[in-house]
Structures are given as structure tokens and as C-alpha cells.
C-alpha positions as CSV (number, residue, x, y, z in Angstrom):
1,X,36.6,-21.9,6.2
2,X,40.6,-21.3,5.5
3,X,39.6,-19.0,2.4
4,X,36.9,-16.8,4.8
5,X,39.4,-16.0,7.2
6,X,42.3,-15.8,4.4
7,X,39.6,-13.1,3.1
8,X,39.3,-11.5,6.5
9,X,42.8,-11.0,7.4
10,X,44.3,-10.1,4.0
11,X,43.4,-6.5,4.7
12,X,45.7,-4.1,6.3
13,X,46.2,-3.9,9.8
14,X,44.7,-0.2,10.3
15,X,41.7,-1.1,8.2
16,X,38.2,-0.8,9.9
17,X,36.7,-3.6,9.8
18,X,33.7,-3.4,11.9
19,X,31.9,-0.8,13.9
20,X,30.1,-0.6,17.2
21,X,28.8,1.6,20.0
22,X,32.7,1.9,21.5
23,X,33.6,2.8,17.9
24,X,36.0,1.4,15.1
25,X,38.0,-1.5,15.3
26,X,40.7,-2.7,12.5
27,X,41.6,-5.6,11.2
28,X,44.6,-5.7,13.9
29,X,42.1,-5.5,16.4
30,X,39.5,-7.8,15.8
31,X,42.2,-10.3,14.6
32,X,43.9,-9.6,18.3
33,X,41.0,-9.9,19.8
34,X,39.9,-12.9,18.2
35,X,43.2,-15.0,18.5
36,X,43.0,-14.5,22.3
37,X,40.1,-15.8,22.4
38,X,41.2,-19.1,20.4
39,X,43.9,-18.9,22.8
40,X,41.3,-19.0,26.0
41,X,38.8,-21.7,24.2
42,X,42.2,-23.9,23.4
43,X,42.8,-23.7,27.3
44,X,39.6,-24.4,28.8
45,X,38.4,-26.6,26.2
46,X,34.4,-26.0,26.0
47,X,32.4,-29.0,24.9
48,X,29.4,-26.7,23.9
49,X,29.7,-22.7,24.1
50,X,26.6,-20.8,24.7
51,X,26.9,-17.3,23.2
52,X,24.3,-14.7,25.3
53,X,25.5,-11.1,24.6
54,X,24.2,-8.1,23.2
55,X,25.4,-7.1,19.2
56,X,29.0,-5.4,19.4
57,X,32.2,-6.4,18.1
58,X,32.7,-8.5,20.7
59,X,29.7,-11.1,19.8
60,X,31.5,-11.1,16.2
61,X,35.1,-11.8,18.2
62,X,33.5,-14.9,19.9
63,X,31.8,-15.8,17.0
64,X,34.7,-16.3,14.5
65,X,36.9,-17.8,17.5
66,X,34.7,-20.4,18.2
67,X,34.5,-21.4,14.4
68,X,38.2,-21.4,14.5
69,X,38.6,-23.6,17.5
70,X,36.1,-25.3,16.2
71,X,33.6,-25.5,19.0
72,X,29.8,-25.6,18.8
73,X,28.6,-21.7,19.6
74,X,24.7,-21.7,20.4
75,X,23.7,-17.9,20.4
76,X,21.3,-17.8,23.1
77,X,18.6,-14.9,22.0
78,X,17.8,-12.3,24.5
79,X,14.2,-12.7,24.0
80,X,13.9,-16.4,25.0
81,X,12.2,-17.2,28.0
82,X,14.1,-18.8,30.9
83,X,12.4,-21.6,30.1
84,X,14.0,-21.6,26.3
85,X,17.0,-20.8,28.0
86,X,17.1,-23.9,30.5
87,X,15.9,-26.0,27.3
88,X,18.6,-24.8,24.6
89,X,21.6,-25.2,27.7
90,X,20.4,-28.9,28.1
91,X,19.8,-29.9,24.4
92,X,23.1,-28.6,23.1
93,X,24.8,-29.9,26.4
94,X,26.1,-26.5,26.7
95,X,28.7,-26.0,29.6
96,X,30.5,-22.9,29.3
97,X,28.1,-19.8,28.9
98,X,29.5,-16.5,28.1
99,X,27.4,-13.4,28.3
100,X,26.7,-9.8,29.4
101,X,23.9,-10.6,31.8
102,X,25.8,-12.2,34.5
103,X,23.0,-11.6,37.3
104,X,20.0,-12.6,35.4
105,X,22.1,-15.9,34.6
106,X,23.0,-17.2,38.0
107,X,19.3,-16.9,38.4
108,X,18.6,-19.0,35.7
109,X,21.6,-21.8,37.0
110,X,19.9,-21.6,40.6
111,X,16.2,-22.2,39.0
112,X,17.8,-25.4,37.2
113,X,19.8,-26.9,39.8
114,X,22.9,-26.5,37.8
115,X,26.4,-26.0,39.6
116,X,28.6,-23.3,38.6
117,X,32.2,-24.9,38.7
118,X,34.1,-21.5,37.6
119,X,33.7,-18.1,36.3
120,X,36.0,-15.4,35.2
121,X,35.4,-12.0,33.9
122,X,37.1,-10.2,31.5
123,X,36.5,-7.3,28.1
124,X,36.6,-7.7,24.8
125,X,36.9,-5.2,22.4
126,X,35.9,-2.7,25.1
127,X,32.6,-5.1,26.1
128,X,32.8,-6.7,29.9
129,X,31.2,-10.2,30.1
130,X,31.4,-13.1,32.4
131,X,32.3,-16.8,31.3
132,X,30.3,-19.3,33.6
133,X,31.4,-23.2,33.5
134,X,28.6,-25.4,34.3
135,X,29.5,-28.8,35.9
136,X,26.7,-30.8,35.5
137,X,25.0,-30.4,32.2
138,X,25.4,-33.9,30.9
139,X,26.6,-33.9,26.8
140,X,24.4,-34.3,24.1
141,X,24.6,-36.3,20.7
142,X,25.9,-33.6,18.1
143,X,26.6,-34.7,14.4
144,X,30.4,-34.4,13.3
145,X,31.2,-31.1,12.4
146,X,28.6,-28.9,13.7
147,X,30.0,-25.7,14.8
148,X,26.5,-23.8,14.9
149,X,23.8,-24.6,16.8
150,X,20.4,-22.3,16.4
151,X,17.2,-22.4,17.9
152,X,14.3,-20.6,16.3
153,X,11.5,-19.1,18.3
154,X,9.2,-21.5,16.3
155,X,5.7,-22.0,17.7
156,X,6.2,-24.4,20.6
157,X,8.1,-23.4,24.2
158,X,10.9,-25.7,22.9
159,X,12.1,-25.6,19.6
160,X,14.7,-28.0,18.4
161,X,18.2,-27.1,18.1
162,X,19.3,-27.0,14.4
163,X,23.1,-28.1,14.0
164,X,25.0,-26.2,11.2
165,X,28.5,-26.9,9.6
166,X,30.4,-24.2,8.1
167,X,30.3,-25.3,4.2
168,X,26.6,-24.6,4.3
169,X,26.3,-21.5,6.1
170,X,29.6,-20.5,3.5
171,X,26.9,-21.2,0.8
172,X,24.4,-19.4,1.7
173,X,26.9,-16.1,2.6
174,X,28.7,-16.5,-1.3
175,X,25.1,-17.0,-2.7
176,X,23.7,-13.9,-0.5
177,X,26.6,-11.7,-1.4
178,X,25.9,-12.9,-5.1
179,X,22.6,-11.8,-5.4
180,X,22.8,-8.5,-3.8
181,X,25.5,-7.3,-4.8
182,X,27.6,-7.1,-1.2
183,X,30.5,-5.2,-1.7
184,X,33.6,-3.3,-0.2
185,X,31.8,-0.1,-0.1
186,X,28.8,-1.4,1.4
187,X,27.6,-0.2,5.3
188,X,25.3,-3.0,6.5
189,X,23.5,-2.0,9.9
190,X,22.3,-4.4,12.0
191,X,18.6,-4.0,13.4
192,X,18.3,-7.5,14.4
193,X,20.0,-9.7,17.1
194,X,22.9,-11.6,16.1
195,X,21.8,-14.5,17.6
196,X,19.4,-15.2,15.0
197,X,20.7,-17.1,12.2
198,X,19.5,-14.8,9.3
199,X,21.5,-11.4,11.0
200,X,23.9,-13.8,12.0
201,X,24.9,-15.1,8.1
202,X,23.9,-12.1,6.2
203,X,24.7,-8.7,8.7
204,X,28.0,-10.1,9.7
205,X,29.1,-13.2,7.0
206,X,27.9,-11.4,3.8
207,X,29.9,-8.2,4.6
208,X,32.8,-9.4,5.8
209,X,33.3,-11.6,2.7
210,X,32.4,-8.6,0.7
211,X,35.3,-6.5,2.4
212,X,32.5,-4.4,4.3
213,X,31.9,-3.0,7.4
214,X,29.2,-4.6,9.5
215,X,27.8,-1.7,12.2
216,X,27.5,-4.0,15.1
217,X,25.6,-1.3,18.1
218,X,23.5,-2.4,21.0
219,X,20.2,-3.0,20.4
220,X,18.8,-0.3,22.8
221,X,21.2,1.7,20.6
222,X,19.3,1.0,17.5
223,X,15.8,1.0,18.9
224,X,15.0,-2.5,20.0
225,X,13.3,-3.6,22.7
226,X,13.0,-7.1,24.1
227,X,10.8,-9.1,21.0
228,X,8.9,-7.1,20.1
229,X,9.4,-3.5,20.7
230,X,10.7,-1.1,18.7
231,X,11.0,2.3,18.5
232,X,11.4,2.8,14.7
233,X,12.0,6.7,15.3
234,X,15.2,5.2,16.5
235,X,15.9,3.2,14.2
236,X,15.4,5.1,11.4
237,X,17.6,7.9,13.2
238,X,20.7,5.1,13.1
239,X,20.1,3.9,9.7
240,X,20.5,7.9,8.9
241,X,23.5,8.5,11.4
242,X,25.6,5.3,9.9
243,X,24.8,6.1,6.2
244,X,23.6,2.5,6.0
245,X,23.4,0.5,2.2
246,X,22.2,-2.3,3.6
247,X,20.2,-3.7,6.7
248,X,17.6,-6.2,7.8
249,X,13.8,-6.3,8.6
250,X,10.5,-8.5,9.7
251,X,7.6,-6.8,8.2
252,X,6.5,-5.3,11.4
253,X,9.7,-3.1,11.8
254,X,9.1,-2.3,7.1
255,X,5.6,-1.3,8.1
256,X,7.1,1.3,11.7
257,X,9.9,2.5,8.9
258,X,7.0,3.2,6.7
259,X,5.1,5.0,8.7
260,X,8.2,7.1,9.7
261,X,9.2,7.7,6.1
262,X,5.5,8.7,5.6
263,X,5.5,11.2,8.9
264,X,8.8,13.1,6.7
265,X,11.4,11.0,8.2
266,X,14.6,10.9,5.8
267,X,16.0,7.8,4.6
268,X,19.8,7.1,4.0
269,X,21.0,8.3,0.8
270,X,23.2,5.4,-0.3
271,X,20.7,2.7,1.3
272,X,19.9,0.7,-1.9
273,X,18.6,-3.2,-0.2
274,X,16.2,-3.9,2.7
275,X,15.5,-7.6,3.5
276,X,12.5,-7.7,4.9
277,X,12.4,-12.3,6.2
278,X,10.9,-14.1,9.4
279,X,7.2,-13.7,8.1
280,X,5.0,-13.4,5.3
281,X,4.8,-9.6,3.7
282,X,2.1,-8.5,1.8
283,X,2.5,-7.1,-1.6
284,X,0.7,-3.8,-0.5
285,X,3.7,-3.1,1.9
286,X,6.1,-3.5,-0.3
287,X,4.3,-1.4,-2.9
288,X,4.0,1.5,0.1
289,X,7.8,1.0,0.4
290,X,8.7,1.4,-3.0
291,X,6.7,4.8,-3.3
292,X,8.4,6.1,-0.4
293,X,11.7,5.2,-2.2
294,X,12.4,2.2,0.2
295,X,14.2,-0.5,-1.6
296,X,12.2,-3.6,0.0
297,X,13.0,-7.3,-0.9
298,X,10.6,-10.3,0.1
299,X,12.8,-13.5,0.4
300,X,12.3,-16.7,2.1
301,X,14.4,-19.5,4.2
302,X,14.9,-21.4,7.1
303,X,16.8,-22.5,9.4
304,X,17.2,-26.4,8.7
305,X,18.5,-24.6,5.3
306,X,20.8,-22.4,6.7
307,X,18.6,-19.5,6.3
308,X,17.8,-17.7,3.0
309,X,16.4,-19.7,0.4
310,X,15.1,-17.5,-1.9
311,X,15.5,-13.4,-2.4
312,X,14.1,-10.9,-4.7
313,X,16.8,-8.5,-6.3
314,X,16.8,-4.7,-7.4
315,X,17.3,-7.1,-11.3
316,X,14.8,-10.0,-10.7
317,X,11.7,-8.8,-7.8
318,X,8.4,-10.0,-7.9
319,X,6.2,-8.7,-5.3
320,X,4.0,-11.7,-4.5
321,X,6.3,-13.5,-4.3
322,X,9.7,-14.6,-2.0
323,X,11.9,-14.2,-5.1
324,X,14.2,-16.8,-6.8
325,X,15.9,-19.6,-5.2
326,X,19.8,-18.3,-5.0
327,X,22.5,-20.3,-6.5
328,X,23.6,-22.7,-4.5
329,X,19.4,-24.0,-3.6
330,X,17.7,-27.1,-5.5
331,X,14.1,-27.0,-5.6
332,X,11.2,-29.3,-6.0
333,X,7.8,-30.1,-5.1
334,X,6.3,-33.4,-3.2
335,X,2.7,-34.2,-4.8
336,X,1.3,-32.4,-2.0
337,X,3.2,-29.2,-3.4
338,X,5.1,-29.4,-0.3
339,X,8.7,-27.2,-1.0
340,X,11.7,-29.2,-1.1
341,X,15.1,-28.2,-0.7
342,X,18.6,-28.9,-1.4
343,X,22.4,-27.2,-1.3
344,X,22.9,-26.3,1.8
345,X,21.2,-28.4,4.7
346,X,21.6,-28.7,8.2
347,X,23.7,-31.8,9.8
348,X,20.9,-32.9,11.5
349,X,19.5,-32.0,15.0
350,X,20.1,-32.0,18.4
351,X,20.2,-35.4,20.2
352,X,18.9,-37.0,16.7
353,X,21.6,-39.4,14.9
354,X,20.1,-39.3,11.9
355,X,22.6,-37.1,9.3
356,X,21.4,-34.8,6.7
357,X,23.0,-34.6,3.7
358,X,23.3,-31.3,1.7
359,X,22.3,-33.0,-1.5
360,X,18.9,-34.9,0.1
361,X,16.2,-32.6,-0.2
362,X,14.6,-31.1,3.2
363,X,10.7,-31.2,3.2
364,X,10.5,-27.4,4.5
365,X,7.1,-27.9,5.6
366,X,5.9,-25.2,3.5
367,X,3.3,-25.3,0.5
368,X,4.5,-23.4,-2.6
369,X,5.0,-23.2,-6.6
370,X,7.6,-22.2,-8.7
371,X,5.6,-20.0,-11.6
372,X,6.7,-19.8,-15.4
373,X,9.8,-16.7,-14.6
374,X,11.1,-19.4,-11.8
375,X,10.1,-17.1,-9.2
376,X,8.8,-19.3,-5.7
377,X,5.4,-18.7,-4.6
378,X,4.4,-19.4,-0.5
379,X,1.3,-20.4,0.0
380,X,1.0,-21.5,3.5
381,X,2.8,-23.8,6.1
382,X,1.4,-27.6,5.3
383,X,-0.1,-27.5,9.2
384,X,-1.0,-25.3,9.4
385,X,-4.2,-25.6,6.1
386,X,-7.7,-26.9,7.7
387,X,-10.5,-28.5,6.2
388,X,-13.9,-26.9,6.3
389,X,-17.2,-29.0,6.9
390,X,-17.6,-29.5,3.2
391,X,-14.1,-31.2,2.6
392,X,-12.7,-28.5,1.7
393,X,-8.6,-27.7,2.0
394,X,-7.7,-23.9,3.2
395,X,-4.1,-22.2,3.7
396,X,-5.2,-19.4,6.2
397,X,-2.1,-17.9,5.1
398,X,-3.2,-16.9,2.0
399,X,-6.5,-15.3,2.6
400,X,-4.1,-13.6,5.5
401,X,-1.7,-12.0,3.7
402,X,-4.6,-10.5,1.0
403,X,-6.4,-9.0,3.6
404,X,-2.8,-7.7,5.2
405,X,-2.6,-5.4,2.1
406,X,-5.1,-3.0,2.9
407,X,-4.6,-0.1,5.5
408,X,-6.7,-0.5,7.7
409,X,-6.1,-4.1,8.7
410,X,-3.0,-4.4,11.6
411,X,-2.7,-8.5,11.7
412,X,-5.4,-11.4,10.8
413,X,-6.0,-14.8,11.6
414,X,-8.1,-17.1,9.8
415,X,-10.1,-19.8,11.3
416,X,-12.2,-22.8,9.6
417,X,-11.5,-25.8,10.4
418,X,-14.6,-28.0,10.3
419,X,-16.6,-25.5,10.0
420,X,-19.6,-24.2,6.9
421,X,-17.4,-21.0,6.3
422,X,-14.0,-19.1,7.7
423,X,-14.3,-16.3,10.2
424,X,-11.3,-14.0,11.3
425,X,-9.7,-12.2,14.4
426,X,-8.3,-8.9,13.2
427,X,-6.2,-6.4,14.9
428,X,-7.5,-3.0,13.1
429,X,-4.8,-0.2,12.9
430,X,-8.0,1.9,14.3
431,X,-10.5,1.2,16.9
432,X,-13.0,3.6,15.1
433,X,-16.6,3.3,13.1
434,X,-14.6,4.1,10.0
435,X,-12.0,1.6,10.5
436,X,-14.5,-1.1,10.8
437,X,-16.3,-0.1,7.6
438,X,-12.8,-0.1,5.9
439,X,-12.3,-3.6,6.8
440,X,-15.8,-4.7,5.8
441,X,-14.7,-2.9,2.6
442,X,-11.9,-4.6,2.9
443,X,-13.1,-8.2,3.3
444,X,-15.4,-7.4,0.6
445,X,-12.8,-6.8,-2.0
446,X,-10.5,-9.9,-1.1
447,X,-13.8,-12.3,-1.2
448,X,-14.5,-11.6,-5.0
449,X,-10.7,-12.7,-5.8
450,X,-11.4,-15.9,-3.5
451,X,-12.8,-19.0,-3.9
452,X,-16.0,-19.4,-1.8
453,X,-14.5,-21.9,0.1
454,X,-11.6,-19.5,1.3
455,X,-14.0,-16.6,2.0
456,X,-14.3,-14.7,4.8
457,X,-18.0,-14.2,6.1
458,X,-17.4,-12.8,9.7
459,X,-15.0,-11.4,12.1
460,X,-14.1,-10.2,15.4
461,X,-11.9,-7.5,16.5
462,X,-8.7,-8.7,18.6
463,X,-8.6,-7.2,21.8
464,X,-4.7,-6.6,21.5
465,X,-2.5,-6.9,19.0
466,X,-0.6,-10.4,18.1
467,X,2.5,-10.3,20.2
468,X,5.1,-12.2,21.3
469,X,4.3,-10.6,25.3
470,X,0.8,-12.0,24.8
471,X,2.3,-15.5,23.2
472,X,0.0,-14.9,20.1
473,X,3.4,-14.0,17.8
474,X,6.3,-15.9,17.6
475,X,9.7,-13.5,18.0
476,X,10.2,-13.3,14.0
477,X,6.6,-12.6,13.4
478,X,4.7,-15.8,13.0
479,X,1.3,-16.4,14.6
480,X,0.4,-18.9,17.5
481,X,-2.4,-20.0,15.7
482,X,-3.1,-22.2,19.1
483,X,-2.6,-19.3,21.2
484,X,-4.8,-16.8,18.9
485,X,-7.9,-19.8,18.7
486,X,-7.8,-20.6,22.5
487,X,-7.9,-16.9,23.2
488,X,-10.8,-16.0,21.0
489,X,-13.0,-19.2,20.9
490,X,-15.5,-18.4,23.0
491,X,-16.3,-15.2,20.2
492,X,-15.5,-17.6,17.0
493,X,-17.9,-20.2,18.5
494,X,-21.0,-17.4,19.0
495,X,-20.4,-16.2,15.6
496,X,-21.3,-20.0,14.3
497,X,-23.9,-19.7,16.7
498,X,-25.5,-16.7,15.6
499,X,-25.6,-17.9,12.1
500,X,-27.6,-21.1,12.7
501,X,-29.7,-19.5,14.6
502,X,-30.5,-16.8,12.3
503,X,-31.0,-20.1,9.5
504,X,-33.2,-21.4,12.2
């Protein structure tokens, strides 16, 4: 940690350091600004800091005191539900909250019972917040040296909280800066939240360590909307206005940039590396990037791994694939072809005593191969493959992220399990007769590159799109497979129906 900040602070005083809505701020500032806060957390002495504020220079200030006081942060997303909220507050034992949404707090501490003992309000780096000490949120078990604490949106209401030391996430950021080439001139912008892990390490780490300038604005100001809306118009205008090199993207928010790029929009001239993480992306729409000039890269991680795993490079891309595992990852393969990883683990979770080493290798969950070039190959997540009535093993995954490549297909979800053959919800881009034939075309095409086991034989159209409003999408852009079945059974079940029937 000494040589990060021995990095940060060696530059001039007047030097601009970071960027956001309220403007510049130099290396005298946010080194200020970030002593005071020491200074405060020395004072009040936090067991657990939850960190619930919108991206500006401020959340970076907070951020690198907290890892200097060495005191657990736990950004708290702004698209969790109160219920997350109330469930990541207890499980980290968090007692001092600081955040921008004072109001919509005390709500939340009146629906949970807990007692506010003190509050204060002050600005930093021109953003107001309130700091809120809770008096009865009883301490959890944390393993020594955790000074991270993330929760993903994962696929159930309460996620577990993954504890983080600073040796791995510094692994991660010098392998991350390594591979893509981060560097003093570079103008990352970030388009995500802060409080996840992967914006967190690579749009604020990565460029500071580089000697960049991380453009830290409001998320309304870039276009973001709650989850899961975005205006991409928006956001294509701000990667334009800050001359960005570098930013971050889920495949939804490639495919809006896409479409924007393809309507005339202009791109930045210097941007030269789009991460595009947080779901599967299909090889189609990173080929429609790359012939609209967009410089797209797949990669893959998690966070019980500190994030990124794996990343394709401008020198070394494979579409098809999530890249190569970076320097400082170890991977290998349990019989099952589950993916294996060491170099840069998680302590361990939340209320769990059981301590992860970096050197034991995390079973990710995740089916996969490393091919001949040593580039890793995602399959599908291990539970989420089903068996079909003839004892046969399917990763909906993959059949998903086929179909994905052709136009006229929005989002898929595969569905077999225990059943003769596979049938699919689909969210067409289209509601018309021609977008229907395209995806027939389109299931057509995929099924003669597929097993017969794996094939698709009918589907339904969604009535919606997957979202995270609808719970059928996770925040990052993962399905509720649960969510999508329960919503749609009645329909999968008549299509089995109509098939025996027309046998019968």
C-alpha cells in the first residue's frame, strides 16, 4: 500500500489528479482532502464504514482514507434494494454510514429498528454528505486485514459479502495496468458506479498508478439511471466531451454505444480500450464494434478474485473468448472442467472464519478451457447446466450466447432440464412478422453448429425484456434463471404439451 500512495503523492502539488462534475482537483487537493478525512476516521474510530455516495472525487477521497486508516469500507451500490441494504449493514456490522442520500437512509434505519446515535454533515471536495453512527448493529467476524468489503448483485436477495485485503486488489490493479497499457496520458471515464469492484479497481486504481486522471462525474451526468437505465446518447456525448482513452462497459451499454455509433454518433478520437465485463458478450457484438472502430475487449473475473481474471488486449484478443489470464492469475481445471483460480484471492467472507489463501485455488464456479494459444474459454456457470430426459448435460450459456450474435435476437434463455429437447424465452429487438422469421432463421443456423442434445426446437417471445426492475437480470447483466422459468412456465410447459400431443 506504502508504494501506491508513495506513487500518488509524488506528483506536484498543482497537478490534476482527478476530475469530476465540480471540476479539477490536484494532487494538493485530493491529498488535503484525504488527510482530513484520516484525521476524522482516527477520531471517531469506525468499526465498519459503509460508503453510499454518488461517483465524484469525493467517493475517491473516502475511499483511499479508509484504506489508510485502515478501516473496512463497504461501498453500498445505489441500485440495491433496501432490503440489500439492511442485509449488507448487518453482515459487515457496519456502524458508521456515510452518504449523499441522507433522507432515503433514515428511512431505511427506521424500517430496521436501528438507532441513530450521531450524525454530522459536512463537504468534501465540493460534495455535501451526511455521516450517520448506528448504535446497535452488533459486529461481525471479519478476517484480519480486510479493508474491502463487496457485495455483488449475484442472483439471490442476499449476496455474501466478499472481504478484500489490499495486496490482492494491488495485483490485480499492476496486472490491469500491465495489460492495457495504463499510462500518464491516459483519460479513463467512468460509466459505472464506483461501488462495484470492477470500476472500483480498474477506473480509479489502474489510473492512478498509471499517473492518470480518473473522470469521476455523477452518474445522471454520464447517462445512468438506477440499474438498468441508460441513456447511451448521454453517454456517448461524455465519452466525446472528456476525450476519453479508456472506460468501462456490460454488454448492454456496448450494444446502446453501438447502436449510437451506427445512428452517426462520433466516438472519441484518442479512445483506444473498452472493457466490456459483468456478463457474457457474444462474438457478433464485438465484431459490430470493431467495424464501427470501437476498440472492444471481452475479459472475465470475479469478485472472490478481486475482479478481473482474464482480458483480451489490442496484442493478444480472441473474440470467443475472455482473453488470457493476466500475470499475477494461476489457472487450472477440476475434472469437472470447473475453472480454478489462484494470485489474488479474497480473505474469506463475511461472518465465515475460514481464511483464504492467495496461493489455494478458488473453485470460481464456472465451466471453462484453456485452448492451445492459452487463451480461457467460458462455457457456462456449473449450476447453472441441466440434464435433459435422456441424460444429457447442457450449459444454457452456450447455446445463449450463439443465438445472442444475430440481430434480431435482444436476450435468450434456455430451458431443458428433464425434458426430450430445449425450448427458449427470447426478447426480440422487434415485435414484427419479420423479426420472428429472423429468429427462426436464426435458431436455424445455430442448431446445425450444435449437438442435438443442445438444440433449440421451440420458443416463446418474452413479454418484456430481462431486467433488473422485473428481477429477471441481475444489476451486471446476469439472468435470474429462477425468475425468467417461474415467469414463463405456464408457456414452456404448453409448448411440451403441444408436442406430445401432436406425437399422439
Amino acid at each position: 500500500m506504502r508504494q501506491f500512495f508513495e506513487t500518488l503523492w509524488s506528483h506536484p502539488p498543482a497537478h490534476v489528479v482527478l476530475r469530476g462534475s465540480a471540476g479539477a482537483v490536484t494532487c494538493g487537493e485530493l491529498r488535503d482532502a484525504t488527510e482530513r478525512a484520516v484525521e476524522n476516521f482516527r477520531a471517531i474510530k469506525p468499526r465498519v464504514i459503509g460508503l453510499a455516495l454518488d461517483n465524484s472525487p469525493a467517493w475517491a477521497t473516502l475511499d483511499l482514507a479508509a484504506m489508510t486508516a485502515e478501516i473496512p469500507l463497504v461501498p453500498l451500490p445505489f441500485f440495491f434494494s433496501p432490503g440489500q441494504l439492511a442485509h449488507a449493514i448487518r453482515d459487515a456490522g457496519i456502524n458508521c454510514i456515510l452518504t449523499d442520500q441522507p433522507q432515503n437512509f433514515l428511512q431505511l434505519f427506521a424500517d430496521m429498528g436501528v438507532t441513530v446515535s450521531a450524525c454530522q454533515g459536512y463537504t468534501i471536495l465540493g460534495q455535501p454528505m451526511m455521516e450517520f453512527h448506528l448504535a446497535d448493529v452488533a459486529p461481525a467476524e471479519l478476517p484480519t486485514g480486510t479493508l474491502k468489503i463487496t457485495y455483488t448483485s449475484g442472483t439471490t436477495g442476499n449476496p455474501k459479502g466478499v472481504c478484500l485485503g489490499w495486496e490482492a486488489m494491488s495485483r490485480v490493479a499492476h496486472s490491469l495496468r500491465e495489460a492495457t497499457g495504463a499510462n500518464a496520458d491516459d483519460r479513463h471515464v467512468s460509466l459505472m458506479p464506483l461501488s462495484t469492484l470492477l470500476e472500483n479497481i480498474a477506473g480509479l486504481y489502474v489510473p492512478l498508478l498509471a499517473g492518470a486522471c480518473p473522470v469521476l462525474l455523477s452518474l445522471a451526468e454520464v447517462g445512468l439511471r438506477g440499474a438498468s437505465g441508460a441513456d447511451v446518447k448521454k453517454m456517448a456525448a461524455t465519452l466525446n466531451a472528456c476525450d476519453a482513452t479508456t472506460t468501462i462497459l456490460t454488454p448492454e451499454l456496448l450494444r446502446g454505444l453501438i447502436a449510437v455509433t451506427h445512428a452517426g454518433g462520433a466516438l472519441p478520437k484518442n479512445l483506444r480500450f473498452v472493457a466490456v465485463g459483468g456478463a457474457a458478450v457474444s462474438a457478433g457484438l464485438l465484431a459490430q464494434a470493431a467495424q464501427l472502430g470501437i476498440p472492444a475487449y471481452e475479459g472475465y473475473g470475479l469478485s472472490e478474485c478481486a475482479s478481473v481474471v482474464s482480458l483480451n488486449t489490442a496484442s493478444e484478443n480472441l473474440r470467443g473468448s475472455v482473453g488470457k489470464p493476466l500475470p499475477h492469475a494461476r489457472i487450472a481445471f477440476a475434472e469437472d472442467g470447473e475453472i480454478l483460480v489462484a494470485g489474488a484471492n479474497m480473505l474469506g467472507y463475511t461472518g465465515d472464519a475460514t481464511r483464504v489463501s492467495r496461493d489455494d485455488y478458488w473453485p470460481t464456479g464456472d465451466l471453462g478451457f484453456l485452448d492451445d494459444d492459452g487463451f480461457l474459454h467460458i462455457i457456462g456457470r456449473k449450476k447453472n447446466v441441466f440434464i435433459t430426459s435422456f441424460g444429457r448435460n447442457v450449459a444454457p450459456e452456450w447455446v445463449e450466447r450463439e443465438l445472442a450474435q444475430h440481430p434480431a435476437i435482444m436476450q435468450v434463455a434456455v430451458f431443458g432440464e428433464a425434458r426430450p429437447w430445449n425450448a427458449a424465452v427470447i426478447a426480440p429487438v422487434s415485435a414484427t412478422l419479420e423479426s420472428v422469421a429472423a429468429i427462426n432463421d436464426a435458431i436455424r443456423d445455430v442448431n446445425r453448429h450444435l449437438p442435438d442434445y443442445a438444440r433449440i426446437r421451440r420458443w416463446i417471445p418474452a413479454r418484456a425484456p430481462f431486467q433488473p426492475a422485473n428481477e429477471q437480470l441481475t444489476a451486471n447483466g446476469r439472468l435470474r434463471r429462477d425468475a425468467i422459468f417461474a415467469a414463463y412456465r405456464a408457456e414452456l410447459d404448453n409448448l411440451y404439451e403441444e408436442e406430445t400431443h401432436a406425437v399422439l
